[in-house]
N, C-alpha and C positions, 0 to 999 in steps of 0.2 A: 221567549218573553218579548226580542225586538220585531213581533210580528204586528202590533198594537202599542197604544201606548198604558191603556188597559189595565190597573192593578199599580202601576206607577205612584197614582195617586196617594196610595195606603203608605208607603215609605216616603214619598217628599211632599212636602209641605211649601215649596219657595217654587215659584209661578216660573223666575229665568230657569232653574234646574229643570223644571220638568221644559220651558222652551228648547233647552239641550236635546232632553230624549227626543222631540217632537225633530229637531235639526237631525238627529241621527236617521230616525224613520222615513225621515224625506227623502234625504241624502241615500238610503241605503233600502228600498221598496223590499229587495228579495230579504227577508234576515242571516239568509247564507253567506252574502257578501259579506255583514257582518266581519264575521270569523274569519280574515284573510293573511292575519301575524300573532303572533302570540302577543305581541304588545298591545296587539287593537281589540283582542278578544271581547265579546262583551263583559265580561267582571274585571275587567280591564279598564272599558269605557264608561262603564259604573261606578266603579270607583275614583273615577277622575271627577265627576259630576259630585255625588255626595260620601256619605262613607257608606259607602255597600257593603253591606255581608252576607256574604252568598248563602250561609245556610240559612239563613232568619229571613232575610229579606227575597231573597231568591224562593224559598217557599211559600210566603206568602201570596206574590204577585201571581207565582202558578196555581197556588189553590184557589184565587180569585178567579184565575183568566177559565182556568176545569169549571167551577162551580159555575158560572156567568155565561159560559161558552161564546166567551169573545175570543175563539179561538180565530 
């Protein structure tokens, strides 16, 4: 998911939150680096930003990003 900002859209609705993910994507080009502590995990860095839930929202954003091929 943190390869794009992509689907994002569909779960937040507040311009600074989605500025967050858009700071992370900058900050972080590869999405592997991402994943480098279990505290900074991305459903980690999700749920710091809004309330994430990884099976609702997390499916979502991937059935967007498959359908749309903003992969």
């Amino acid at each position: 998911m943190f390869s794009s900002r992509a689907g994002f859209e569909l779960v937040i609705d507040d311009p600074q939150k989605l500025a967050k993910i858009d700071s992370i994507l900058e900050k972080y080009p590869n999405p592997e680096d991402i994943n480098n502590h279990p505290s900074t995990a991305p459903s980690k860095r999700l749920s710091k930003i809004f309330s994430y839930d990884k099976t609702a929202d997390g499916a979502l954003i991937s059935c967007w990003i498959w359908t749309t091929g903003f992969c």
